[in-house]
Steps between C-alpha positions, in 0.01 A plus 500: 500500500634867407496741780242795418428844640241717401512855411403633830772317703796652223499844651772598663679176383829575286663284240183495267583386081242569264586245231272672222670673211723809509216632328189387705765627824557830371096574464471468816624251817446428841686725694866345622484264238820443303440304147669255387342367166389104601736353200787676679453430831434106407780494277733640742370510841833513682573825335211664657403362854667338783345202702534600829234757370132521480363641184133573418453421145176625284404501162166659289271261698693274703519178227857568368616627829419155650701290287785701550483440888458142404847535315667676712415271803614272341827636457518622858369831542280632717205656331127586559221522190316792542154397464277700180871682401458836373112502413399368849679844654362701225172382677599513844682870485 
């Protein structure tokens, strides 16, 4: 099972990656979120996060997002799906 937050419990968290486009990022974001595109941070994880770390990964709606926690689990990081992504805190905020 993937670890999962929702949108309310992200605030005032830190280490937040949006995994949408540069593009998609750039329109807009949640705030403290850094991107890193999901084919680069699943291509080369290690150049981006640490495992001692939590991150708090999200996506458009919280699909992609989650099989990019599954990956990354499985190659030992710690990271939490953020439940809906991006369209869930357009909702919520």
């Amino acid at each position: 099972m993937i670890p999962s937050i929702s949108v309310k419990q992200l605030q005032n968290k830190n280490n937040i990656i949006d995994i949408r486009s540069n593009q998609s990022y750039n329109n807009n974001h949640i705030p403290n979120a850094i991107n890193i595109p999901f084919e680069k941070l699943i291509i080369e994880p290690d150049k981006y996060l640490r495992k001692n770390i939590m991150y708090y990964i999200y996506c458009r709606s919280g699909i992609t997002s989650m099989k990019a926690c599954e990956i990354l689990i499985k190659r030992g990081f710690n990271v939490t799906n953020v439940v809906g992504g991006y369209e869930r805190w357009i909702l919520e905020n």
